[in-house]
N, C-alpha and C positions, 0 to 999 in steps of 0.2 A: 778444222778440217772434218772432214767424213769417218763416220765409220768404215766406211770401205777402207781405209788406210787400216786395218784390221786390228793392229797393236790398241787400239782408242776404244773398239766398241763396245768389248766385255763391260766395262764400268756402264758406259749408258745404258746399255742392254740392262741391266741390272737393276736401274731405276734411281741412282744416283742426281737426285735432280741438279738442275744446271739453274743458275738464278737469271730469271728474264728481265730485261731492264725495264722499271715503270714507263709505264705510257707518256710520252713529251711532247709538245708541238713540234713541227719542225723548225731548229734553230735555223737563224738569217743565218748567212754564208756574209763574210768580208766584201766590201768593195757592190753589194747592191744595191744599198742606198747612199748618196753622198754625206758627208759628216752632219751638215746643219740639219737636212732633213732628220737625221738619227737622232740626232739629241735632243730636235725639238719634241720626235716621237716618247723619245726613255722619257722627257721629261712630264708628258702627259703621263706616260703609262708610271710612274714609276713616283706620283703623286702620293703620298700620303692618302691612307683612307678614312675621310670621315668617323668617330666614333661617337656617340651618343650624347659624349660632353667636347665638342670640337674647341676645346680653346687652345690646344697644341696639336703642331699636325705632325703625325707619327710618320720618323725617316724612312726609308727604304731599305733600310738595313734592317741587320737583326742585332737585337737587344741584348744585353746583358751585362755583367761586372766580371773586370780584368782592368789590369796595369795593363800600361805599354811596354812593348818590346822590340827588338830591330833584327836577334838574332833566330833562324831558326830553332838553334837549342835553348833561347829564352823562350820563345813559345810554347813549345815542351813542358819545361818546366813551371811556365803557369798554367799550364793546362793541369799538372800536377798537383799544382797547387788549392785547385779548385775543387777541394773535397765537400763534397753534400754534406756536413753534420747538422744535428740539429740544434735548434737554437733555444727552445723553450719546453717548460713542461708541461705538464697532462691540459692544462686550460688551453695552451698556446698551438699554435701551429709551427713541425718543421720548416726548415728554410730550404726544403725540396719536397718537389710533390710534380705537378704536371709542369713543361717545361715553358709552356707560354700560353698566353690567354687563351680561353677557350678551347684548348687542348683535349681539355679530358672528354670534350663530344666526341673528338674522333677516336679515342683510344679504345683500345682491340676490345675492352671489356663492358663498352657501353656502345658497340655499336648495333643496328637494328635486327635484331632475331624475326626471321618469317617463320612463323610457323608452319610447318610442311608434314605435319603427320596426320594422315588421313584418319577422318573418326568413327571409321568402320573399322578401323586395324586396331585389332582387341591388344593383337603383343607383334611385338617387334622383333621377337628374338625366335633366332632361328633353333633348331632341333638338332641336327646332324651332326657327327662330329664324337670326339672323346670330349669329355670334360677333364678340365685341368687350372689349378690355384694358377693366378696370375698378380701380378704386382702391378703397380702403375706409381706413374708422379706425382701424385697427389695426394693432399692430405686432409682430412674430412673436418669442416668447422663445426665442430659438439656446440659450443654454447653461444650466442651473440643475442643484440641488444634487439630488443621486439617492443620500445613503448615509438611511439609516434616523433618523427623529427621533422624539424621545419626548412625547407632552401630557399635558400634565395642568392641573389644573383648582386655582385657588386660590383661599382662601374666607378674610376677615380677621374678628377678634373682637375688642374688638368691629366691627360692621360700619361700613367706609368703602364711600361709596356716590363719591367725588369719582374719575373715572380718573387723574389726575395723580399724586394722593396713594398712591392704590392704586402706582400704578409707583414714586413715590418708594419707601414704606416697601419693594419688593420689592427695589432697585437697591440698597440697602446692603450685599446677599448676592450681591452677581454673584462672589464669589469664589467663591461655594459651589455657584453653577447653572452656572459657566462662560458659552460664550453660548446667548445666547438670548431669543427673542422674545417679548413678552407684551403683551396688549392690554387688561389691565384683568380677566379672567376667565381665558381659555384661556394658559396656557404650553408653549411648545417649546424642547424642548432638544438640543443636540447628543449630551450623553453621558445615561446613566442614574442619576439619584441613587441617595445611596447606601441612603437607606428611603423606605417607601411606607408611612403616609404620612412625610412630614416636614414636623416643626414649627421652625416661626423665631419671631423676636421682633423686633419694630423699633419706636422709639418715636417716636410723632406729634409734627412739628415743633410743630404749632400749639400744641399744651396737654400735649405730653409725656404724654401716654397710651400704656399701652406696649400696642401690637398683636401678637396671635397670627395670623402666618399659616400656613397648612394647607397643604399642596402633596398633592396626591391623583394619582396616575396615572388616565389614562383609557384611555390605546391608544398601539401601538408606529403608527408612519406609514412607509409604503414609497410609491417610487415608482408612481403608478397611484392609488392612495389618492385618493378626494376629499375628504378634507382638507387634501392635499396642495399643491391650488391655494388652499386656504383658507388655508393657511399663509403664501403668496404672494403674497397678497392684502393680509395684513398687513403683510408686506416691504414691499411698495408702499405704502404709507397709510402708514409710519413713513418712508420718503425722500420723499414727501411733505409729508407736515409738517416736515420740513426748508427747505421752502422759503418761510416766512413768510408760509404761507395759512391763511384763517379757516376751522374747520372748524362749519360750519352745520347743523344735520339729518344729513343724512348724507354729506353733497357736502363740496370744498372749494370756499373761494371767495375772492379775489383783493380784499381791503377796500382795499389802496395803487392797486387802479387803478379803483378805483368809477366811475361816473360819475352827477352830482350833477347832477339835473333841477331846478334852484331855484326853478322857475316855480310846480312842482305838489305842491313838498317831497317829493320821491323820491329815493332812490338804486340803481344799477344795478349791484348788482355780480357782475361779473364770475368763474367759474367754471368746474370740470372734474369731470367725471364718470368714474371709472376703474374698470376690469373684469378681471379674468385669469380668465380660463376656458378648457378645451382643447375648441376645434371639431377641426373634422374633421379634420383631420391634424395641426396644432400647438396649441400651446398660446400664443395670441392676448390680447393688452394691448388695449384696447379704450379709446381715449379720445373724449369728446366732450363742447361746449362748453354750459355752463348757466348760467344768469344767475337772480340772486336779486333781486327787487323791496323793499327797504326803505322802509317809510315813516318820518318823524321823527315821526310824533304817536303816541299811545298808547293802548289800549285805554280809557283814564279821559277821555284828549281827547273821545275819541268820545262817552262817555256825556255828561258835560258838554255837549257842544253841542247833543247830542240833547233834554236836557235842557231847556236854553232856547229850544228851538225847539218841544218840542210837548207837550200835556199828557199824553200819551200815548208818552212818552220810554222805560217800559218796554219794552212789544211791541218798541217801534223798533229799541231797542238789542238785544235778543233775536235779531231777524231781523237787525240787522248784522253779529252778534259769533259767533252761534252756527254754527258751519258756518269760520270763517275761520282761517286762520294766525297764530299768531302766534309772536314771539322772547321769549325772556328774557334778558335782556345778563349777567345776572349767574352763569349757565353756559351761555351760548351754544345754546341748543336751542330747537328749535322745538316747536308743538304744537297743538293740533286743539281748538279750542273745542269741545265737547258741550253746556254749559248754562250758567245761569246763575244763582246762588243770591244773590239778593234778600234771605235772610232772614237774612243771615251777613254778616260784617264783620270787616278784619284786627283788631279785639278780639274776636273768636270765637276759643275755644282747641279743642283738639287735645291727645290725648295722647301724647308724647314720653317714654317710660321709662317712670317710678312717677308723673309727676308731667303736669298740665295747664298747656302754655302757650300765649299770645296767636301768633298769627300776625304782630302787631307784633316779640311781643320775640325769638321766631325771627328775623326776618329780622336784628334788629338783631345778636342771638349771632354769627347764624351767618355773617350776608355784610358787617355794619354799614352795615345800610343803614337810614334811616330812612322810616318810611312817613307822609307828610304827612298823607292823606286817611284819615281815622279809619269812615267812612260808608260808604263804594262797596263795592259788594256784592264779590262773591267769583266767578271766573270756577275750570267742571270740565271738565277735558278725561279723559275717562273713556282705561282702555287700551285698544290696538290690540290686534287679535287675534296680534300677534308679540309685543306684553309679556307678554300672558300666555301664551305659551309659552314665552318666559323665565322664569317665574316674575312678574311683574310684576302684580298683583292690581286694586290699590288705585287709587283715583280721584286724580288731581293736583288740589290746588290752586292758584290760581295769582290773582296779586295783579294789578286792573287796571291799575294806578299802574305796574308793574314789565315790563309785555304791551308791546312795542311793534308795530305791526300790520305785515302785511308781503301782498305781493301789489297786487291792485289791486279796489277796490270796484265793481258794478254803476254807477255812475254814472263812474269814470276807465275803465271801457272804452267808455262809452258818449260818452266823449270824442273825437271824430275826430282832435284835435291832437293830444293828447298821445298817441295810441296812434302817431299816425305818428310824433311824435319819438324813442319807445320804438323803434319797428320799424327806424328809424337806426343801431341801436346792437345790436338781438339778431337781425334775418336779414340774417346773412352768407353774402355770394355765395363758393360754393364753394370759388374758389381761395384766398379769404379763411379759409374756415374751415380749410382745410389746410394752410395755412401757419400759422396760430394754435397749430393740435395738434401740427405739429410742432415747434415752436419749443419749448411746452409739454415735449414727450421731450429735447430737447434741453438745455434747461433741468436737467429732472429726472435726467439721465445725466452732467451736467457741475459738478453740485453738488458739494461736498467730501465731507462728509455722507451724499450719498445714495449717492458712488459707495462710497464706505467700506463703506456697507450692502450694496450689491450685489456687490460683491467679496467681502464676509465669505460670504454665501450661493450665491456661485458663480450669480447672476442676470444676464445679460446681454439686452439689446434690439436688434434690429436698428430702424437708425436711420431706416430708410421705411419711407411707408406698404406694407399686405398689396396684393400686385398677382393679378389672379389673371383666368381668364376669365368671361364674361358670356355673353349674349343676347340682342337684343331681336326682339322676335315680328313677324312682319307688320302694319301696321295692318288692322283690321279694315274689311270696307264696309257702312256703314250702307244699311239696306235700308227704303226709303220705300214709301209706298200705291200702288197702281194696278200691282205688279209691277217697278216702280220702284228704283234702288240707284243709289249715290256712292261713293267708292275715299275712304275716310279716310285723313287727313292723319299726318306724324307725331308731331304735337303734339297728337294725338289732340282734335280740336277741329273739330266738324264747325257751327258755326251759323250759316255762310254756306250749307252743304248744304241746308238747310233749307227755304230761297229757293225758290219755284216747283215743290219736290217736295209732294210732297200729305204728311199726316200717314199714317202706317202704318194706321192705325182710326181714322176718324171715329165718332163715336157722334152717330148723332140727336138734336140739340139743338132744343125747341120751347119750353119755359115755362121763363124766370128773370126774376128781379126784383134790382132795386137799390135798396137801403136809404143814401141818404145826406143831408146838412144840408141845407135850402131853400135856403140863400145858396151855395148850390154847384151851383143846376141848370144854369146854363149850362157850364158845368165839365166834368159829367157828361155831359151831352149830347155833344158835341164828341166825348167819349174814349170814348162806346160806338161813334159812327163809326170811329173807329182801332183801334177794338178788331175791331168789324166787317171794316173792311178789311183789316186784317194778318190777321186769320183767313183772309181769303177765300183770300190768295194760299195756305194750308195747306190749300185746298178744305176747311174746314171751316165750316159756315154757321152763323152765330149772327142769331137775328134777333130783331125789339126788345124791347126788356126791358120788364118790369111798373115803372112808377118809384111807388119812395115815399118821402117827404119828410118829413125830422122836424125837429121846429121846436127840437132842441138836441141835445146831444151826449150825454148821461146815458148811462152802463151800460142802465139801465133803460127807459127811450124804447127803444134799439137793441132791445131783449130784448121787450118789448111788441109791436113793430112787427113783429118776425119773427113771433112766436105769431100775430101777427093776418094775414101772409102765408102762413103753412103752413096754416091754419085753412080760408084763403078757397080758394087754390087750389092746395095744395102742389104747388110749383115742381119742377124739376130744380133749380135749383142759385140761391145769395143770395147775392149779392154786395153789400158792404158798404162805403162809402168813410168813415173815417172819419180826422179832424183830425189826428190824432198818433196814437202809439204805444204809447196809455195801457195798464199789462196786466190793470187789473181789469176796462176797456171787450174788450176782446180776447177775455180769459177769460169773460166772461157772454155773447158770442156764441158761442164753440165751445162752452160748455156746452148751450146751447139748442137748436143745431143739432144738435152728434154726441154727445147725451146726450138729452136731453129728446125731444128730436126725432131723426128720421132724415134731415136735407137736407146736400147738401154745402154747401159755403158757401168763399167766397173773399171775404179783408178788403186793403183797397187802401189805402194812403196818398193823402191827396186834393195832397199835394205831387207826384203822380206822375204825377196826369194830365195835368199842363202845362209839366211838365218836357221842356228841348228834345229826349233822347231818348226821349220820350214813344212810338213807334212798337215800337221794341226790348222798352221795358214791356208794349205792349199784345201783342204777338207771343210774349212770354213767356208773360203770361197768358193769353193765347189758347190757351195747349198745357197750364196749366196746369188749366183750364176741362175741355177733353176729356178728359184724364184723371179726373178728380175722378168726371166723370160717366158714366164707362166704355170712354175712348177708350186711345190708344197713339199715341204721334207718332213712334215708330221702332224698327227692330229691326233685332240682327244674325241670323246664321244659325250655329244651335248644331247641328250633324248625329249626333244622336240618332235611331233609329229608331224612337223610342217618345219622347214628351218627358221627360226627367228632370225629378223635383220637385227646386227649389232653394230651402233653407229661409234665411232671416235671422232670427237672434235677440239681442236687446239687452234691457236692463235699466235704468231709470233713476231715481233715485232721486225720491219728492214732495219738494217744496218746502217743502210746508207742515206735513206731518207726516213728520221728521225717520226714522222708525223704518218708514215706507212705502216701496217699492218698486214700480213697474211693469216687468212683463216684457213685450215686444211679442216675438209673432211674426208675420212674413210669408212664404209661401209661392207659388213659381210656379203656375199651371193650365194653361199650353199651351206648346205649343214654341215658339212668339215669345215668351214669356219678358215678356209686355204685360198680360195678367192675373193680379191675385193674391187670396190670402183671408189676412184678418187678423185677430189675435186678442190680446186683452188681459189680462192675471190682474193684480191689487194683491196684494202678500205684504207682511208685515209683521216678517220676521226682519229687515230692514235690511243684506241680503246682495246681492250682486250674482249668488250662484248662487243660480237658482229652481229648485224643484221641478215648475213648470209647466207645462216644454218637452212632457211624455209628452202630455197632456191636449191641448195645443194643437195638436200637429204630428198627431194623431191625427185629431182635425176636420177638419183641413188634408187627409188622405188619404184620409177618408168624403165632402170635397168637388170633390174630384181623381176621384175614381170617378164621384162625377154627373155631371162635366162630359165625360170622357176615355170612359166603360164600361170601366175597368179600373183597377187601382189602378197606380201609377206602379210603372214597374221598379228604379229605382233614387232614392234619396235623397240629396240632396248636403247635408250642413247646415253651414251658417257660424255660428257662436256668436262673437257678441263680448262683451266685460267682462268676459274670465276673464286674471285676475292669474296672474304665472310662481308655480309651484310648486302652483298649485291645478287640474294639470289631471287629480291623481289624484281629486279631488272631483269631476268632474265625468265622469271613466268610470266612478266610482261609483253619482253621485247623478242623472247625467241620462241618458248613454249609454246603460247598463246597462236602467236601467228603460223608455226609451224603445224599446228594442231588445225586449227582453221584450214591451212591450204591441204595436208594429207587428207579432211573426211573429204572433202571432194570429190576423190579418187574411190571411196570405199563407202559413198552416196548414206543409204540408208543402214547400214553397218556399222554399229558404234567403232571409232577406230580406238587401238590396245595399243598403247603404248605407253613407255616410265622414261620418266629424266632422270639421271643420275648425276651430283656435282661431285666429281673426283679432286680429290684436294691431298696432295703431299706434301705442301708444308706446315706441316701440325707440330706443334710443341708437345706433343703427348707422347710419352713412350710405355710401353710397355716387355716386363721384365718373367720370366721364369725361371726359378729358382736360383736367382743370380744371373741368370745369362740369358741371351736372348730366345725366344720363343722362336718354335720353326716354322717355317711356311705353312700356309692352310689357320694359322690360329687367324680366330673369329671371337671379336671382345662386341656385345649388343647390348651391354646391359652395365648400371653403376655409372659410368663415366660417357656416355654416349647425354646426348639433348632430350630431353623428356618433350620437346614439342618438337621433333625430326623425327624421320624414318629415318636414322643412319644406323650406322655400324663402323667400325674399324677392322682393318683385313693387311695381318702382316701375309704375303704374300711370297716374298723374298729372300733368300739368302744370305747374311750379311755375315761375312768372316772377318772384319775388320769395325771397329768402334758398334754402338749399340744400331739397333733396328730402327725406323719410325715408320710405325704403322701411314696406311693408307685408308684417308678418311671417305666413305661414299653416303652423300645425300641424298635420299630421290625424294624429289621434290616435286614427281609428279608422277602417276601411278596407276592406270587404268587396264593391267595386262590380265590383273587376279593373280598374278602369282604370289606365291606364298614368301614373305622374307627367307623362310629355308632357300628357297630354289633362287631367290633372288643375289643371296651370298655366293652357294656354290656357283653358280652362273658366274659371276664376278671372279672367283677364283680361278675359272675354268677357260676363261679369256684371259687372263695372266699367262696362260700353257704354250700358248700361239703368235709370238713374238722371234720372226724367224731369226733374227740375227745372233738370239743367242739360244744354246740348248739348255733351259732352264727357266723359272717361272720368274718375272720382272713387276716390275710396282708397281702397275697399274694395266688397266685390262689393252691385248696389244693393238684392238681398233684406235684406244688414243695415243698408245706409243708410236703406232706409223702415221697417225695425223700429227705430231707431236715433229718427225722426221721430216716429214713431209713441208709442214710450214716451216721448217728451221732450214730446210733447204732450198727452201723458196726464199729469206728472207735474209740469210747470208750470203749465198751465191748466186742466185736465178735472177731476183731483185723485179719478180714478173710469174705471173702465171705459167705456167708447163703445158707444154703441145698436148692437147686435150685425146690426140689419139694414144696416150701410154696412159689412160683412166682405169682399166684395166690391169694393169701390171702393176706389181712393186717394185717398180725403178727405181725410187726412193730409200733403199736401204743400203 
């Protein structure tokens, strides 16, 4: 639901990120195509794909080693059962490492670095500010190996797709490779074999098949090389898995020290996230804690219940499953529901070689596992855009019986208890969490096993965390109406400020109306007084509203009763009190109003108006009201001599239709930084980069001109939703072109403007004296990219488990300003996030484009009446 439902929005305000679901096609809906058609389709798409040595053609499933089981808690329990140790010593290679072939191209620590730091820019770090000792996750590699190693690439025929297997059949030859490290694809070696390529033979435990493998050269590695850390990377992931951790997706995770929510059937387990990449002067270990949510029911539980509970059990299950995570125990990996094939059933075959078999008797071949349920449809999780840059083509099948679900469903977070008893267990207070990671190194460097490995490779860690210097910036003074200003706090938290200062812009409030149930007038009456009054002390005058009364609660009454209020006397602004928090009632009034219609509109829970902090709600909504309708309840002072435009852009995916996207953008119009213009484009690649930005941000500066007489001098744009490695796509496909369309406008004029990639989900924390560091800290230097312009900028609050900074790249840069002024700037956009009175995660141009796409892509499901471009109707 909305933050307007007021209880909800403090946390978002805050910068609490919410996880957006990866980009999908849109899944087939049941009943589109007839059965033959579908299966002749699955059975094309879902072919085998060709590998290098094709004499076995790889199923469509996913690979790996387990017993069969029938019972959900036998699943369980070999999932348990499936502890990563290792298997061999300093010569040999673990029996974990990357999770399936070709894996480790796409994993976090080898994917492509753009260099983006300009090589005029002498230093990157800003000035401003106290200095201050800071800690971080990290921990500094003092010594590793620097003589020259050899990769090369190995291919088996016929094809083993299992990594275990793949390392076993290789480990028979360690006399012949010497040492060396292999992950299932890439091999390194110390010496040079003695042909290129070179062939071996080993014969499969399981069925004595005898395998060809290929050993192929790809490239000699020298120190400097970034493969080099790639190399090291798997160093670590192989002393890792020496430590009797479960390796999940791509994480490990700690299954002996779970912890078992018995109330809600969850398990919790515990995890580590690990990194070797060289920042700015060393080459930095990077650990941080992660926790995996297990459920014990199954993707088949769910249909089944679904089942008995409505006639209408397909859609249901559709909307539960598609979009969700799930496990397979019987190789450990996780994956991404895309759809849902109704028309197919584990007796539906597939072709495996020369020959068509059932997806029963596969399973039963190849893991012995039996599949109970002969009926249940057939779950696709299509590939990621990194399988198939591995080579990875073809569509997963995947059995519901065998799925166990994992995360937590819209109704368990909308659970107040059980989320608190979760948040018991995953926000850890700082000093907690640094003790955890290092225990963790401690552990990892004291193993038998691992130190064996890192001795063979001459890898050494220093045993503390990275220490290094900080910043934090002055708090900024919020500047109120009438001339009026207050000295912010350092918890950057001004809404006791607020008290008895006027709003920054009142806007002339004369007609609104309230739309809420008859057996609630007296209710309502009461809370327009509080509302009344707590405005007034904000010198902002609301005065009485139009009342109208509807004699039920329907979607369709609400939706009626508006048309017939915009009709009689369209209002300023319609407020709405309704019962609960339904989202089809919700979504038919934002459609009416910022679709059908042009009014703003605020929706209020009727549990709010009588609630004892009732006065706090209504002073909220009181700023929220002014805004909507063109007001500003405060500002800092950005000293500009001209107002810089400061753009926000996000992206978020429909709801409804899986292959839609919404791009929001919002752009500043004056040097208070209190009015914007907003815009919205639907794209249907189901990409989180759009094409839209040139188009939008262009409006944005032919409306900066109407309001200004000149076109802004300089552009500052924040982009969020751009994934690491994609941000040569986006000086491609957005900068580039956007850059091209603005000089047009500004002819012979070089145009000034910086991209900025806002990114808050970073594994990087940072620590002050045990506890978290306050808002304004600015870390530029030590653990930042030595080829970026970046920086990290805790900006926020956090009273509850540790901080995670907010990572900014700009990765494009022609304004002249100085990284000083480029930080505080950034900071200084944090300030201006009306919904909450205090500084939020990221600068507030991307937090109301952030609002704005999310309410376009949950409720609207469509563009917004382009006449409310002007307003923040959106909050």
């Amino acid at each position: 639901m909305s933050e307007e439902l007021v209880g909800r929005a403090r946390g978002r305000a805050r910068g609490r990120s919410r996880m957006q679901p990866t980009s999908a096609p849109q899944p087939r809906r049941p009943g589109v195509q007839t059965s033959s058609q579908l299966l002749e389709q699955q059975q094309q798409q879902q072919q085998p794909l060709p590998q290098q040595e094709p004499m076995i053609s790889r199923p469509p499933e996913l690979i790996g080693r387990a017993r069969g089981t029938r019972q959900v808690e036998q699943v369980r329990q070999q999932m348990g059962a499936l502890s990563l140790a290792a298997e061999s010593g300093p010569q040999g290679e673990g029996s974990a490492s990357v999770p399936s072939r070709g894996g480790v191209r796409a994993r976090r620590y080898d994917e492509p670095q753009v260099p983006t730091r300009p090589s005029t820019l002498a230093s990157k770090q800003g000035t401003s500010g106290v200095p201050v000792t800071l800690r971080s996750n990290y921990f500094k590699l003092q010594t590793h190996t620097d003589w020259a190693l050899y990769q090369y690439r190995v291919d088996f025929a016929p094809d083993e797709d299992r990594t275990g297997c793949r390392k076993g059949l290789l480990r028979v030859h360690k006399d012949i490779l010497g040492p060396y490290m292999f992950d299932g694809t890439v091999l390194f070696t110390m010496k040079r074999l003695e042909s290129d390529p070179l062939e071996l033979y080993s014969a499969r435990l399981s069925d004595d098949v005898k395998i060809r493998i290929t050993i192929k050269k790809t490239t000699d590695l020298v120190l400097g090389d970034p493969h080099y850390i790639q190399f090291f990377n798997i160093v670590l992931r192989k002393c890792i898995a020496g430590l009797n951790l479960q390796l999940v997706g791509r994480d490990y995770f700690d299954a002996a020290s779970k912890v078992i929510v018995e109330k809600y059937n969850l398990e919790l387990w515990p995890g580590f996230v690990t990194s070797i990449r060289q920042h700015e002067n060393d080459i930095l270990l990077g650990i941080d804690l992660a926790n995996k949510i297990m459920r014990k029911d199954t993707a088949l539980n769910l249909l089944n219940d679904l089942s008995q509970r409505s006639e209408g059990w397909k859609d249901l299950f559709v909307q539960a499953i598609v979009g969700a995570t799930i496990i397979t125990p019987y190789n450990n990996k996780t994956y991404r529901v895309d759809d849902v094939d109704f028309d197919s059933s584990p007796l539906s075959t597939f072709e495996k070689g020369n020959e068509r078999v059932t997806y029963m008797d596969y399973y039963r071949n190849r893991y012995s596992i039996k599949i109970t349920n002969k009926a249940q449809p057939l779950l696709i999780s299509r590939p990621k855009k990194r399988d198939i840059h591995a080579g990875r083509t073809n569509n997963v099948v995947l059995i519901p019986e065998l799925c166990c679900l994992t995360g937590l469903s819209e109704d368990m977070r909308n659970n107040f208890h059980l989320m608190r008893d979760l948040e018991e267990h995953t926000r850890l207070h700082p000093s907690a969490r640094m003790d955890k990671i290092v225990h963790f190194m401690r552990r990892l460097t004291t193993n038998e096993q691992a130190k064996g490995e890192l001795s063979l490779w001459n890898l050494k860690f220093a045993p503390d965390l990275v220490e290094f210097t900080g910043r934090i910036l002055v708090p900024e003074k919020i500047q109120h109406g009438g001339g009026m200003s207050s000295d912010g706090s350092q918890d950057a938290d001004w809404t006791r400020n607020l008290r008895g200062h006027p709003m920054y812009h009142s806007k002339e409030f004369n007609n609104w109306t309230i739309v809420y149930l008859r057996k609630a007038h007296r209710d309502v009456e009461s809370f327009v007084r509080t509302l009344t009054n707590a405005s007034s002390s904000l010198q902002f005058k609301i005065p009485p509203p139009n009342y109208e009364d509807l004699p039920d609660d329907r979607a369709g009454t609400y939706v009626q009763a508006i048309e017939k209020i915009i009709s009689r006397n369209n209002p300023q602004l319609i407020m709405c009190i309704v019962p609960n928090n339904r989202p089809d009632r919700y979504s038919a009034i934002k459609k009416k109003c910022c679709v059908d219609r042009a009014v703003p509109s605020q929706v209020v829970l009727a549990k709010n108006l009588t609630t004892k902090n009732v006065m706090s709600i209504a002073t909220k909504i009181g700023i929220q009201v002014n805004c909507k309708i063109g007001g500003s309840p405060w500002s800092v002072v950005v000293p500009f001599k001209k107002p810089v435009m400061v753009v926000g852009f996000d992206v978020c995916h429909d709801s409804s239709i899986k292959a839609r996207s919404f791009a929001a953008m919002v752009a500043s119009l004056d040097g208070s930084y209190s009015k914007y213009y907003s815009a919205v484009s639907p794209h249907t690649s189901g990409q989180e980069l759009s094409n839209d930005l040139g188009m939008q941000v262009q409006k944005a500066v032919l409306v900066y001109r109407d309001h200004n007489g000149f076109y802004p001098p300089k552009l500052i744009v924040y982009r969020d939703g751009v994934g690491e490695g994609q941000e040569h796509y986006v000086l491609q496909h957005e900068v580039e072109p956007l850059r091209a369309k603005l000089q047009e406008y500004y002819q012979s004029e070089p145009l000034q403007m910086a991209f900025i990639i806002v990114t808050k989900r970073v594994n990087t924390r940072v620590f002050m004296k045990g506890n978290n560091p306050p808002p304004g800290t600015i870390v530029d230097d030590v653990i930042t990219n030595p080829i970026k312009y970046d920086f990290y900028l805790v900006s926020q609050q956090v009273r509850q488990g540790t901080v995670t900074p907010t990572l900014y790249n700009v990765i494009y840069d022609t304004t002249h300003l100085s990284p000083d002024i480029m930080q505080k700037l950034s900071y200084k956009m944090c300030h201006l996030y009306f919904n909450w009175a205090g500084t939020v995660r990221v600068p507030a141009p991307v937090q109301y484009a952030h609002k704005l796409a999310f309410l376009c892509g949950q409720h609207l499901h469509r563009a917004p009446n382009q006449q409310l471009s002007e307003l923040l109707y959106f909050l």
